[in-house]
C-alpha positions in Angstrom: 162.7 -177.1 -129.9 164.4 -173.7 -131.3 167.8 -173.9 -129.9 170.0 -170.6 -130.1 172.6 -171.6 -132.7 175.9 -170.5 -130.2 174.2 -172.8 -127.5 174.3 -175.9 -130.2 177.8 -175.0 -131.6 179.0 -174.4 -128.2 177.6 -178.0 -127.0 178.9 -179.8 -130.2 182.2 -178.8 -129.5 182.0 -179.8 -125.8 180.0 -182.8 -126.1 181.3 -184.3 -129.5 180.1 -187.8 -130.5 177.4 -187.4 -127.5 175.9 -183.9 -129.0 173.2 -185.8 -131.1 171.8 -187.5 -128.1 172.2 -184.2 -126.2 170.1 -182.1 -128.2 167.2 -185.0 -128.8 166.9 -184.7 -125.4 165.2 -181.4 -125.8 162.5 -182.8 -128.0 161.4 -184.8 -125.3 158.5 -184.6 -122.6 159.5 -183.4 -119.3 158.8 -186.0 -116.6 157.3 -184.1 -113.8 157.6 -184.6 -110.2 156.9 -184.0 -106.9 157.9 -184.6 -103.4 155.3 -186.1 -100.2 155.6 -184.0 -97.1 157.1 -187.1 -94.3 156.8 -184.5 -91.6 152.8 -184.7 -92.2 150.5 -187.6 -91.6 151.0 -190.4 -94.2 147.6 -190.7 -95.1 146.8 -189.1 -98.5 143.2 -188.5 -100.3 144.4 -189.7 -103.5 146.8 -192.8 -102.8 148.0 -193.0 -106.4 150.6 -190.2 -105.3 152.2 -192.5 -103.0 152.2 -195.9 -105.3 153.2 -193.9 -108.5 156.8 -194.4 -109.2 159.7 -192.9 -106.9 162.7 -191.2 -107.5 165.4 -193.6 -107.0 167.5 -191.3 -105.1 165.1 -189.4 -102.9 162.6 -191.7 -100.3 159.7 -188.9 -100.9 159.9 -188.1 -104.3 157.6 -189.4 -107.3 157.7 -189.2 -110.8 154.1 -187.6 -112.3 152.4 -184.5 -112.0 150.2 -182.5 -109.4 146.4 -181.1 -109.2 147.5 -177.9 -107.9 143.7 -177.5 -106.3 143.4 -180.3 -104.5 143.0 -181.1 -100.7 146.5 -183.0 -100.8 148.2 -180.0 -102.6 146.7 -177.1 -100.5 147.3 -178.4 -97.2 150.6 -179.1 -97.8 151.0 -182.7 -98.0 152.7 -182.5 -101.7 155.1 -180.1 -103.6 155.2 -180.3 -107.1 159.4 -180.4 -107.8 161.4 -181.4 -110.8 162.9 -184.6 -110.1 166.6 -183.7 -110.9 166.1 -180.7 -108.3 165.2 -183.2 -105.6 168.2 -184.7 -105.4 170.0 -181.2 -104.4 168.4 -181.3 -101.1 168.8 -185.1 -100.4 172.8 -183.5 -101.4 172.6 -181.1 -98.6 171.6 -183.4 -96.4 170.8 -181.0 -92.8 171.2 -182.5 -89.8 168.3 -181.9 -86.9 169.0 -179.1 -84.9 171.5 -177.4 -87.5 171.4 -173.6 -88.6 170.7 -173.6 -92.0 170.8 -170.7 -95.0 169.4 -171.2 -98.8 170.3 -168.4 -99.9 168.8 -168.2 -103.0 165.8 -170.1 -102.5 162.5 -169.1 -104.2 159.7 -170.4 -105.3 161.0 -172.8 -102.2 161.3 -176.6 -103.7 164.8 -176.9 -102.0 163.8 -174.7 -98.9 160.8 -177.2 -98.3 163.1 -180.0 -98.8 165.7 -178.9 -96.4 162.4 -178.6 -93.4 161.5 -182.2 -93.8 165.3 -183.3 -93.5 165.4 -181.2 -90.5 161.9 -182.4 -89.5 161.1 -178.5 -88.1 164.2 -178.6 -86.3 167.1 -176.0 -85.6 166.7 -173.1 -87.6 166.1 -172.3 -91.6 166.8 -169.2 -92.9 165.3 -168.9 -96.8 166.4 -166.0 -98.6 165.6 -164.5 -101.6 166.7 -161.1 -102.8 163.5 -160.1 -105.2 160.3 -159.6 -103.4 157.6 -160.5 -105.6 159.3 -163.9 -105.4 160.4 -163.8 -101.8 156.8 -164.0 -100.9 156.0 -167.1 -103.5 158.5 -169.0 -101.2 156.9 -167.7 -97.9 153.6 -169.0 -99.5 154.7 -172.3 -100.3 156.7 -172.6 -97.2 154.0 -171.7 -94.6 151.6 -174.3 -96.8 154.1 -177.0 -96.4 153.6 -176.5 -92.5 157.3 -175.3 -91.6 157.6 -174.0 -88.2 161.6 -173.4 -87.9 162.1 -171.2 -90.8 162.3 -167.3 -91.1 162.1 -165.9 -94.3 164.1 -163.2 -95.7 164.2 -160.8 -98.3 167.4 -159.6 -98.9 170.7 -159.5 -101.1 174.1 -161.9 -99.8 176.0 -158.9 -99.0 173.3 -157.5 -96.3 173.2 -160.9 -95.2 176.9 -161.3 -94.6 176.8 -158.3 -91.8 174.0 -159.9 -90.1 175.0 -163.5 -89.7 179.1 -163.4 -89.2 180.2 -167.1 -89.3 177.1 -168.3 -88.5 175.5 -170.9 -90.1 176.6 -174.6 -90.2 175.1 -175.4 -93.6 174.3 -173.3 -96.7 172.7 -174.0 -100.1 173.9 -171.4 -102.8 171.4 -172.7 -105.6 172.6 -170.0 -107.9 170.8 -167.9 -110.2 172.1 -169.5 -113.5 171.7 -169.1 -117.4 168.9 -171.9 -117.0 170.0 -174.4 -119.9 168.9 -177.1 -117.6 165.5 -176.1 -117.9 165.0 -175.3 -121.5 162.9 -177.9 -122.4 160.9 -177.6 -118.9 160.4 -173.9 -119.9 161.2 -173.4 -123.5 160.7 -169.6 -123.0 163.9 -169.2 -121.2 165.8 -169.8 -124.4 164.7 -166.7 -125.5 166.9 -165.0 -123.0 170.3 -167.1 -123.7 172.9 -165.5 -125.3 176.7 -166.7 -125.7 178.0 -164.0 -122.8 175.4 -165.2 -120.4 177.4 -168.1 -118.5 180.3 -165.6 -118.2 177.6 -162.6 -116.6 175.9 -165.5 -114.4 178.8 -166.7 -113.3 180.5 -163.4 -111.9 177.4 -162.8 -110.0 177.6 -166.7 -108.5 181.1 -165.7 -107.2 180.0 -162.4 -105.2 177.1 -164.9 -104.0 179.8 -166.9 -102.6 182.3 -164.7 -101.5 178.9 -163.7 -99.5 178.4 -167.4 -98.2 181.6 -167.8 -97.2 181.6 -165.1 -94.3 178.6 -166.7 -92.9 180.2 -169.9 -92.4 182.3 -171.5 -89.9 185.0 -174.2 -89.5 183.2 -177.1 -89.6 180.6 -175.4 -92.6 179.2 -177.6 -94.9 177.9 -175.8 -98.6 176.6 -177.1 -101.3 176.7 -175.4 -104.4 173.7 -175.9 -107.2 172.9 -174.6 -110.5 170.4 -176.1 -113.2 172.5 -175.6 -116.1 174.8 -177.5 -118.3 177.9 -174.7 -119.0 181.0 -175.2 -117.0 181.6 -171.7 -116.7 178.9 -172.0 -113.8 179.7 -175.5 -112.7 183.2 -176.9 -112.8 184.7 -173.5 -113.1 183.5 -171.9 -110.6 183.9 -174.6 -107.7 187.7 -174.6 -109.6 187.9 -171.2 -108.7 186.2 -171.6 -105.3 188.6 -174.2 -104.0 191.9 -172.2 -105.2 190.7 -168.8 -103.5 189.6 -170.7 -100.2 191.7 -173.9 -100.1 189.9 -174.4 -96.4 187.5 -176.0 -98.7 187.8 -179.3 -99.2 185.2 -181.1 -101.9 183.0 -184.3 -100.8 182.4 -187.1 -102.8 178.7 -187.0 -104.0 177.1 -190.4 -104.6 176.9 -191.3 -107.7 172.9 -193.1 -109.0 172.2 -194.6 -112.4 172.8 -192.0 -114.9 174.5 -189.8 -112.9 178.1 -188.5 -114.2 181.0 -186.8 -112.6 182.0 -183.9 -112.7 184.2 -183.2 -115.5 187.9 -182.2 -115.2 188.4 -181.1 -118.3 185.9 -178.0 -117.9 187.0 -176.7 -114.9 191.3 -176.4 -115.2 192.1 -180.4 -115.3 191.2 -180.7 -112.0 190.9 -183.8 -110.9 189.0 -183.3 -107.7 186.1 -182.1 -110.3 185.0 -185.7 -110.1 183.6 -185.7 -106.9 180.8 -182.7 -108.0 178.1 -184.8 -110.1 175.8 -183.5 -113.0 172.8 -185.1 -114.2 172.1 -185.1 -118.4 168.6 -185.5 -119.3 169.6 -187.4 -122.0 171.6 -189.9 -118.9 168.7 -189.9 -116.4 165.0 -189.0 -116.3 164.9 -185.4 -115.3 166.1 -181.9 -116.5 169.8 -180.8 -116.1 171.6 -179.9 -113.1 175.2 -179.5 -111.4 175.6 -179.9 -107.5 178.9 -179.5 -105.8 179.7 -180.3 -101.9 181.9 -178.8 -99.6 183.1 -178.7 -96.1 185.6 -176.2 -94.2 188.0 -178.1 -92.6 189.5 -176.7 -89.3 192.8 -177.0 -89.1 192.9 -178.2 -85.4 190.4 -181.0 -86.0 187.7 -179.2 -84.3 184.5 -177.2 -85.1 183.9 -173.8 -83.7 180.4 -173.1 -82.7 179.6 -169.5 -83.0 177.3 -167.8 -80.9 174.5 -165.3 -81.4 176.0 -162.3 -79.9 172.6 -160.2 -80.0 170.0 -163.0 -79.7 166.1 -162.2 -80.5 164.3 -161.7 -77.6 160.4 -161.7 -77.8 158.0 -158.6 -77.8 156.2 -157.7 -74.6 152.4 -157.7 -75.6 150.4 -154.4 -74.5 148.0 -156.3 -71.8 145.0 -156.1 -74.3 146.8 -157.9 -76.6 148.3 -160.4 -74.0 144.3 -161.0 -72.7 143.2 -161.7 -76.2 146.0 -164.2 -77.0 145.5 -165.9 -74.1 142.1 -166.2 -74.5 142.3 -167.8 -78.3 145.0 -170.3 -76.6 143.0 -171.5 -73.9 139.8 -172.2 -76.1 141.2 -173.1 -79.4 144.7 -174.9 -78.8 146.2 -177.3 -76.4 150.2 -178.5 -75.6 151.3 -175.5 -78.4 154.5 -173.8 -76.6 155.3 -170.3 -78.3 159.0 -170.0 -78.6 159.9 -166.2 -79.4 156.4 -163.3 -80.1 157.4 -161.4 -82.9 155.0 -158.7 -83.9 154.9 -157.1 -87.1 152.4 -154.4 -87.2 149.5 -156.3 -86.1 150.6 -159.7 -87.3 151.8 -161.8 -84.4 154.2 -164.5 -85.3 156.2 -167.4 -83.6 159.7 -167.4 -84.0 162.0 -170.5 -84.1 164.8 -170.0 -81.4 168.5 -169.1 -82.4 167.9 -166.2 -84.7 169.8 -162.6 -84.1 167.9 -159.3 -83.7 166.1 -158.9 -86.7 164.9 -155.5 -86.8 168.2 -154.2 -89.5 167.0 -156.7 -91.9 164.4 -157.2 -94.4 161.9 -160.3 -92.9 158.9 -161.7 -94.8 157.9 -164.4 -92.3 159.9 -164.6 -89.1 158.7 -167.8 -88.3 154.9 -169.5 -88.0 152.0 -167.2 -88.7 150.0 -167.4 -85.4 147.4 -164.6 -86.5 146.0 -161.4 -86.7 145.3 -158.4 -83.7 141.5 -157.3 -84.6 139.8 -154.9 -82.3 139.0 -156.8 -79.2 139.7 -160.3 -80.5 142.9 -162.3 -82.1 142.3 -164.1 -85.2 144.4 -167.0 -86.3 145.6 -167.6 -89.1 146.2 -170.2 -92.0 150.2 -170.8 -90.9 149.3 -171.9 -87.8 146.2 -174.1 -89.3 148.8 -176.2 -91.1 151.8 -176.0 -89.1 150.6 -177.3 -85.8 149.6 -181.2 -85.4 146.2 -182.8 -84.3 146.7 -183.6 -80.9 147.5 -179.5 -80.4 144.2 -178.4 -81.3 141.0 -178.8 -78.7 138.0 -177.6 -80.9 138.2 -179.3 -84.1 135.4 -179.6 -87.1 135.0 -182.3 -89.7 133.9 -180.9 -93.1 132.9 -182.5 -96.5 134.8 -182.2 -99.7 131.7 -180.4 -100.8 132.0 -178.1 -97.7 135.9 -177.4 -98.7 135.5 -176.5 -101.7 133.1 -173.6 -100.7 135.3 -172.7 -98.1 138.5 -172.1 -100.4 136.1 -170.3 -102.8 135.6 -168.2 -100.0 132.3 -169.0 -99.2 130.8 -169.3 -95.7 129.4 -173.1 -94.8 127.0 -174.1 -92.7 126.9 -177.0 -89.8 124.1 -178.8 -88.8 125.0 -179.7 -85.3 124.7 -177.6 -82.1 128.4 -176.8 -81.7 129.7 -173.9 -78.9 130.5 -170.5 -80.9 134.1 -170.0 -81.5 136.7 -170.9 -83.2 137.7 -174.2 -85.2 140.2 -175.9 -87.1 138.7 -176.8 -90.1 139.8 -180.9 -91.1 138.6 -182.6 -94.9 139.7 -185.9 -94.9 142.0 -185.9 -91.8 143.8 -183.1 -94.0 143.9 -179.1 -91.4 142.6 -176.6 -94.2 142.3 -173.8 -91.9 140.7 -171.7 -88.9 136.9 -171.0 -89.2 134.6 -169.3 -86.9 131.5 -170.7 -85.6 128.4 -168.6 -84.8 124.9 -169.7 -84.8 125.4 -173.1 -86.9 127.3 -171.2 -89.8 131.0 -171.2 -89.9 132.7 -167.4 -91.5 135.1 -167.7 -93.5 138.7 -166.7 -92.9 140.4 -168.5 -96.5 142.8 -165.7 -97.4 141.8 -163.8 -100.1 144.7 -164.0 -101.9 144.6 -168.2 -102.0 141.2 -168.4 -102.6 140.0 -170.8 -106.3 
């Protein structure tokens, strides 16, 4: 690989005897990984995913690489994550129940992460500022089946007014200059210069500064970045810690491979140790920095804000109410809608604790439940793979064949007498999505936008 000559002087100076084995690294092949969804059935069409070999320091995670068209992949039960990046979220660690911010969170590896941790507990907010991006994450998101997570589009600052000491847990993984991933994406050297760490890393203090007001005694925030220069990494959580000493760092285990933090990057400061970094040329992965931290009240005790304007759900005009109804009561079964949010015609379930949303920019306020058509609700592909089995009353069992032509976009046709209406769509014991039955051929509802 090409390396910008100021990133190999700046490394050889930093790294010494160790630069040699540093930049060999580069000239390597990139392990690939990905991550099994635990908060799906276990069973898997292609069991090789689950006997490949794991990540040592995540219980879901596998070395290898993904079909990206498959049943397994497009309904959810895999995510195709770098290994190093899996270990930011087993890092974070949520709790169940827990409000939770990633705050710079496209295409969604960690976001997806943090749901199975949280099993679809609490409440996720995943944020990310640029659009086109912001609805990559709510794609993958809604196909890894989360129902507690709103998605929003908007910068840290907006945030900060919306959510005042609010959230018990946030992941800052930073925009960064990206040297951790050169050799994953080699194109990204082309954009590296020697002023870049300094620019990325004055933008990953305002992002901070931002996080900061949205926490509470008692906070927890880890701090991520997938590059190797301490201007991102031990500086900044060396400046972090001296402009809000209510911040104390937490020791991050430390696997095979793994190294501390180091001191003598970030001021001499000791307590640098406890933040970890992960060398390719260490471990088998790409390169990344991680950094824990909790705000420790002074009395002992942690304050639990409240939602001082807390969403309330729409009232339904009576046509509307009628037609939802009626799609309930044929279709599903033991599926308890928490808060209506309608957008437009798009009718959505949203997970319980969030604040009035209407001054901010949402992409997905929760679980996708459908569509208002004239004189009829259709559902939609969220709620196909975010709700389990046992919730779902008329259910159809389709070949791999018959899959494939759906996802093409294709109608399929059934051979049995079933009622008209409408189905959830199972290949394999894998939900694909919602298809409506009329005289023995089922239409196709596949959005457009997914279809292959």
């Amino acid at each position: 690989m090409n390396l910008p000559q100021d990133f190999i002087n700046k490394y050889q100076e930093l790294l010494g005897p160790e630069a040699t084995a540093f930049f060999d690294s580069f000239n390597q092949s990139s392990p690939g990984g990905y991550r099994i969804n635990s908060n799906k059935a276990s069973s898997l069409v292609d069991q090789s995913y689950v006997t490949n070999e794991q990540v040592p320091y995540c219980r879901d995670g596998h070395y290898g690489h993904l079909n990206g068209k498959s049943i397994d992949h497009t309904t959810g039960y895999l995510y195709s994550q770098e290994p190093s990046a899996m270990y930011v979220g087993e890092v974070a660690d949520p709790q169940q129940g827990e409000k939770v911010l990633d705050l710079c969170a496209a295409p969604g590896g960690k976001s997806t992460h943090l749901v199975a941790k949280m099993q679809n507990s609490g409440l996720l907010v995943s944020n990310e500022i640029f659009k086109a991006r912001a609805k990559i994450l709510a794609e993958n998101l809604e196909r890894w089946g989360s129902q507690n997570t709103v998605i929003t589009n908007e910068s840290p600052e907006k945030l900060e007014a919306q959510f005042p000491a609010f959230f018990d847990r946030i992941l800052v993984d930073a925009p960064c200059s990206g040297e951790g991933m050169f050799r994953k994406d080699p194109a990204a050297t082309q954009y590296w210069h020697k002023d870049y760490s300094n620019e990325c890393a004055n933008r990953q203090q305002h992002i901070l500064d931002s996080a900061v007001k949205m926490m509470h005694a008692g906070s927890t925030l880890i701090y991520s970045t997938c590059t190797f220069a301490p201007e991102e990494d031990e500086q900044i959580i060396d400046w972090f810690i001296r402009k809000y000493p209510q911040f104390t760092l937490v020791p991050i285990k430390k696997y095979s491979g793994m190294d501390d933090g180091r001191p003598e990057w970030g001021n001499d400061n000791p307590e640098l140790t406890k933040t970890v970094r992960l060398f390719p040329h260490h471990m088998k992965g790409e390169g990344h920095f991680i950094a824990k931290l909790v705000w420790q009240a002074a009395s002992g005790s942690k304050i639990v804000p409240t939602v001082k304007h807390p969403f309330r759900s729409v009232k339904l005009s009576k046509e509307q109410q009628t037609e939802l109804t009626e799609f309930l009561h044929s279709c599903l079964v033991n599926y308890q809608i928490r808060n209506l949010a309608l957008f437009g015609d798009q009718l959505f379930d949203m997970p319980n604790g969030m604040p009035i949303i209407d001054k901010m920019s949402i992409v997905r306020p929760g679980v996708h439940l459908g569509t208002f058509k004239k004189r009829r609700f259709e559902p939609a592909l969220g709620l196909a793979l975010a709700i389990d089995d046992d919730q779902v009353l008329n259910k159809l069992t389709i070949t791999e064949e018959q899959w494939r032509q759906y996802v093409h976009g294709d109608t399929i046709t059934v051979n049995n007498d079933y009622p008209k209406g409408w189905y959830l769509l199972t290949c394999q014991n894998h939900a694909v999505c919602f298809g409506k039955l009329v005289n023995k051929t089922v239409k196709n509802f596949y959005p457009k936008g997914l279809r292959f």
